[in-house]
N, C-alpha and C positions, 0 to 999 in steps of 0.2 A: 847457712842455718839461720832460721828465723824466730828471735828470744819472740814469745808475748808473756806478758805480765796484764790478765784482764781483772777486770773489778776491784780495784784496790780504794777503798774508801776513808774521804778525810772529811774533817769538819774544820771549819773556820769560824771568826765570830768578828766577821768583816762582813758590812752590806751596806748601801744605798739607805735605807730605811731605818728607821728605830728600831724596829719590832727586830730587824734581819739581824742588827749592833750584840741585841743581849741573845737572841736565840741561835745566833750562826748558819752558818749552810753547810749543807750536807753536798759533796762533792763524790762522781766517782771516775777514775781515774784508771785509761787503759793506755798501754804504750806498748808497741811491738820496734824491736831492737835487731837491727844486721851487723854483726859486726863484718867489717872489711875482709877477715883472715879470722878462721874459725879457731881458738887455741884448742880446742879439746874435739874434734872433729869425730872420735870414735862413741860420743855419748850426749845425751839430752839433755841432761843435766845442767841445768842455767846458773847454780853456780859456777859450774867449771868452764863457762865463757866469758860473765859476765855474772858481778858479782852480784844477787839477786838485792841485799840490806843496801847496798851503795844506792842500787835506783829508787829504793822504797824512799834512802833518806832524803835523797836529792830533790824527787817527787814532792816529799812530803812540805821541805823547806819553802820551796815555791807555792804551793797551796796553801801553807800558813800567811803569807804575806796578802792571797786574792781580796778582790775587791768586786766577785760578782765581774772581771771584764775577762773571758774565759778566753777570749783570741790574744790577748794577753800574757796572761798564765799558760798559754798553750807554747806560745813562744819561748818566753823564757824556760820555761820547763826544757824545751828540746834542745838551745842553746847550753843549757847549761849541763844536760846531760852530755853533749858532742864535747865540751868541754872538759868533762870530768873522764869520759872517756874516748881515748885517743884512736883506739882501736874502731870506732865504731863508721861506717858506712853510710846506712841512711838510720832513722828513726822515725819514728809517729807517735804524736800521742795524739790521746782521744779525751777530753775533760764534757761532763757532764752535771750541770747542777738539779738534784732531785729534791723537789718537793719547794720551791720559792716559800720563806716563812710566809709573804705576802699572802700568797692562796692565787686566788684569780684564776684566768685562763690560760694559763702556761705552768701546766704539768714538770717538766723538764728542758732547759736549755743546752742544748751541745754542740761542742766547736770540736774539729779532727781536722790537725796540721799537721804536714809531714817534712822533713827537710835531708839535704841530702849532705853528705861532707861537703861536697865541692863549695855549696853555699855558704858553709862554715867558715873557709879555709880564709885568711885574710889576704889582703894583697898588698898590706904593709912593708915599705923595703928593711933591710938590714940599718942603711943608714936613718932614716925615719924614728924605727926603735932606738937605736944610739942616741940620734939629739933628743927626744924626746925624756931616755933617763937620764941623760946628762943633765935634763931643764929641771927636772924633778929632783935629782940629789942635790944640787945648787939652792932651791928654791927651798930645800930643806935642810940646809947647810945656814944659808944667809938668816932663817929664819932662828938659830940655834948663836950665832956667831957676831949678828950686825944690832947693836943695840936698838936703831929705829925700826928694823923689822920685827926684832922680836917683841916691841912693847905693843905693834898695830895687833886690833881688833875688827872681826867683818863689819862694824859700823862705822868702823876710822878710815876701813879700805872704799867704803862705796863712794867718795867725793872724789876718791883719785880715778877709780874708775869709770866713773862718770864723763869726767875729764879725758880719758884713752876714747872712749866712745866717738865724743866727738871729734876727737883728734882723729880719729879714723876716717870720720865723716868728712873732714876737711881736705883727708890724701886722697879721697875717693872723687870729690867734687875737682880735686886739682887731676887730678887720672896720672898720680905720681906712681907708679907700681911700687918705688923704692921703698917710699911713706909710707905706703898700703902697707907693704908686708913690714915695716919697723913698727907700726900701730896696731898689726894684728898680733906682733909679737908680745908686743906690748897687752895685747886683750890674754892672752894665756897666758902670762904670767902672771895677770891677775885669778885668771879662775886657777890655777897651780898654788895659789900665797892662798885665796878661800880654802882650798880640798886641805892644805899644811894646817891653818888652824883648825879646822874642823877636826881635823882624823886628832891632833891635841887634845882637843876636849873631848871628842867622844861622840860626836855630833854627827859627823859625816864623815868621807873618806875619798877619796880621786878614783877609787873603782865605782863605788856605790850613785856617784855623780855620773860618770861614765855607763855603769848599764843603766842606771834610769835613763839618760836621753837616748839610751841603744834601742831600751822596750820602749819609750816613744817615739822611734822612728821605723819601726817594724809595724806599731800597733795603727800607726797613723796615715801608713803608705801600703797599704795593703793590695793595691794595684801593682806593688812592684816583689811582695814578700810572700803572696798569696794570687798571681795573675790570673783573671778568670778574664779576659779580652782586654779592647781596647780602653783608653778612657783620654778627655780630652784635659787641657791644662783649667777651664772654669767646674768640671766637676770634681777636679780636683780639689778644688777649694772649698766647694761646698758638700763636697766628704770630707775635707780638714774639718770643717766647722762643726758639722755632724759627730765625728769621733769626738771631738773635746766634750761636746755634749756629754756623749756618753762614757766618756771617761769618768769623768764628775759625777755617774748613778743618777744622770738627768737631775738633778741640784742645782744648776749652774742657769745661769741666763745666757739669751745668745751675747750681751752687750755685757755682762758681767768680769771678763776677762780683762779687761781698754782696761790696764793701769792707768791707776788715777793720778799717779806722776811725771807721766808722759808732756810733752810738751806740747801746747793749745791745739797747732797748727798738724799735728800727728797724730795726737788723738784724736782728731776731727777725721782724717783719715782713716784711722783703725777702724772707727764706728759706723764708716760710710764703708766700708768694705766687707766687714762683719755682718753688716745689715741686706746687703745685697747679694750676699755669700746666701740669703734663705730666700731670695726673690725681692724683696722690699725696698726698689729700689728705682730712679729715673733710667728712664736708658737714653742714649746718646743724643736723639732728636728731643723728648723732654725737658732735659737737663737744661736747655739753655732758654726758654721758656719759664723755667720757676728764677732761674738767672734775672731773667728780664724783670718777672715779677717781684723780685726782691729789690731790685735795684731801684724799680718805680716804688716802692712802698719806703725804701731810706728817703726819698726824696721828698713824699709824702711827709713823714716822720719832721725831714730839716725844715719844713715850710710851716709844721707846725707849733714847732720849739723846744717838746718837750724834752730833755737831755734823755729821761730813764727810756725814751721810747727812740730816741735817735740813735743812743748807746745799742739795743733790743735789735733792733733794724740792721744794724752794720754788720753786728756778728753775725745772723742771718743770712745776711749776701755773703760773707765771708765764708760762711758753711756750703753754703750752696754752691760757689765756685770752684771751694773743695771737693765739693762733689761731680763736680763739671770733669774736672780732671780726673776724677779717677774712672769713670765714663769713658772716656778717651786715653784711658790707661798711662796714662801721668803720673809721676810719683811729685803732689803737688810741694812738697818739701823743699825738692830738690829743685824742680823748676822755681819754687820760690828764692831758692839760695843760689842760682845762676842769675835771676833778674836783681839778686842785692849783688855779686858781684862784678854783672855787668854796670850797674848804675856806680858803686865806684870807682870802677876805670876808668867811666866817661867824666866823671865828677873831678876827679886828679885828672885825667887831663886838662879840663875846663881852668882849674885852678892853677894849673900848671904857666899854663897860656897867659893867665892873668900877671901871675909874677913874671911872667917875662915881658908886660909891660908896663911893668912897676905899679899894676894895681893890684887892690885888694877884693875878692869876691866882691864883698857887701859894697864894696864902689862901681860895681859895671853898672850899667845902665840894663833894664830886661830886654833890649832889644839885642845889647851886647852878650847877655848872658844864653840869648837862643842860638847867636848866629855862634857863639862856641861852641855849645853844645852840638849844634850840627857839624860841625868840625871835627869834635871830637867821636861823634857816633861815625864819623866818615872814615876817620882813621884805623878805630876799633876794627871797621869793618874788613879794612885793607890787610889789616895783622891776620884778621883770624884768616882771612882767605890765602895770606901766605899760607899762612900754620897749617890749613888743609890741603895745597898742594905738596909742601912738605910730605906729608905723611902718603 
């Protein structure tokens, strides 16, 4: 048996635009419903399969919250009806915006997604759900019970967090798996101690956190939730970029997202990536060419003297090399954080070598301090090439 529920119309006073803000949009709303195992089999009546006020409300809740992004709202909507009913097989819905307050050339926009149980169904184990309440009732125990937890605030927590981040970054750069997962453990108990305070104040809650990143990983990957062929891993990215656009109701700039708190050497990345994500960009033979050119123009810059344009010049080359690598799909971060700790290893050992004959660094001679140093790059090299037949 096949429920439909056609034309059911809602208003919102959610839009992109000012004009959309105070006048709302008129929305209309179709869904056809299978349930699995018909319960009333001998009658048509969509009460007596499926309760017709259950779907209007469900419906309804969701189209209150839209934002104008209807592939969006399409999804949660179907999510949340498979949800609400257990009984149910496949579903469709159909959302339609009529009449844009805007005017213009776009009469009506309409998205129709369909989903089936199976897609629904999670592949969550038993144990999985166990640890994961166990990490929840604790994290809402400690936060009731331990006086330091109970007095933090999400401004008091973001230093520690901060801190897990790069602690993370550090098991990753060591290729510790141990660390990795104690540091990531460590990263959700932090978003578990934010969803604790929040759902306290009234602010937020650990579901609410949870389906928003659900609806943006549906709305965002629509190659995988919506397959209509192939698609390669670079237009993937520049349909990531594309969707946030339009997530924002085109508000948003493409460089407007690069958190301004990020750190120099990252955010120089995010913007060289973000930017090239829309075409705007050196490609691989290029890249090393403005390299060149920048290098000559610091040089330029030193010969001339003046600090404010020598300072100008560096970061310059500095960007652009940034940009070299990620050309060559480098993550320059990281490459940069292997040549710091490769230059400490060679550095302790050099130093090393010295106290074993009873000198001190700043006492070698530069000819002594080279022929160490090749030494010590000799050595490095010997380790790491054990290390790789090791493995």
């Amino acid at each position: 048996m096949m429920i439909e529920l056609q034309g059911m119309h809602f208003h919102a006073h959610h839009g992109c635009y000012a004009e959309e803000k105070i006048t709302g949009n008129a929305f209309e709303v179709s869904v056809r419903l299978r349930p699995a195992a018909n319960p009333a089999p001998q009658t048509d009546n969509i009460a007596d399969a499926l309760n017709y006020q259950e779907v209007y409300r469900i419906v309804a809740e969701q189209m209150a919250q839209t934002s104008n992004l209807l592939e969006h709202v399409a999804q949660r909507t179907l999510t949340a009806l498979m949800n609400h009913f257990s009984n149910l097989e496949w579903a469709e819905v159909t959302i339609a915006k009529r009449a844009p307050a805007m005017g213009g050339l776009i009469d009506r926009a309409q998205v129709t997604l369909a989903q089936e149980r199976a897609q629904a169904q999670t592949n969550v184990t038993a144990e999985e759900m166990q640890s994961l309440e166990r990490l929840i009732t604790n994290m809402r125990r400690i936060r009731r019970e331990c006086p330091w937890d109970a007095k933090q605030t999400i401004p008091s927590l973001a230093q520690y967090t901060t801190e897990e981040v790069y602690e993370l970054f550090d098991a990753i750069m060591d290729e510790n798996d141990a660390n990795i997962r104690k540091e990531l453990g460590d990263l959700l108990m932090h978003v578990l101690f934010y969803a604790v305070i929040g759902e306290e104040t009234g602010r937020f809650n650990l579901a609410q956190i949870a389906d928003g990143v659900n609806e943006k990983i549906i709305y965002r990957h629509p190659h995988v939730f919506q397959p209509k062929g192939t698609i390669t891993p670079e237009e993937v990215e520049r349909q990531w970029e594309a969707l946030k656009l339009k997530e924002k109701g085109g508000n948003r700039t493409i460089l407007g997202g690069v958190p301004k708190s990020l750190p120099p050497i990252v955010k120089c990345q995010r913007i060289e990536e973000k930017s090239a994500a829309v075409g705007f960009a050196w490609n691989q033979q290029e890249v090393f060419t403005k390299v060149e050119e920048e290098y000559a123009e610091v040089r330029e810059a030193l010969q001339e003297g003046d600090p404010d344009h020598i300072f100008e010049e560096f970061g310059d080359l500095l960007f652009t090399v940034v940009d070299a690598a990620r050309a060559h799909h480098i993550d320059a971060s990281m490459a940069l954080e292997r040549a710091n700790r490769k230059f400490i290893a060679r550095f302790n050992h050099v130093e090393a070598a010295a106290k074993a004959m009873g000198r001190s660094m700043d006492s070698l001679t530069r000819e002594e301090q080279i022929r160490l140093w090749k030494e010590a790059k000799k050595a490095m090299q010997e380790v790491a090439k054990e290390h790789e037949e090791q493995k």
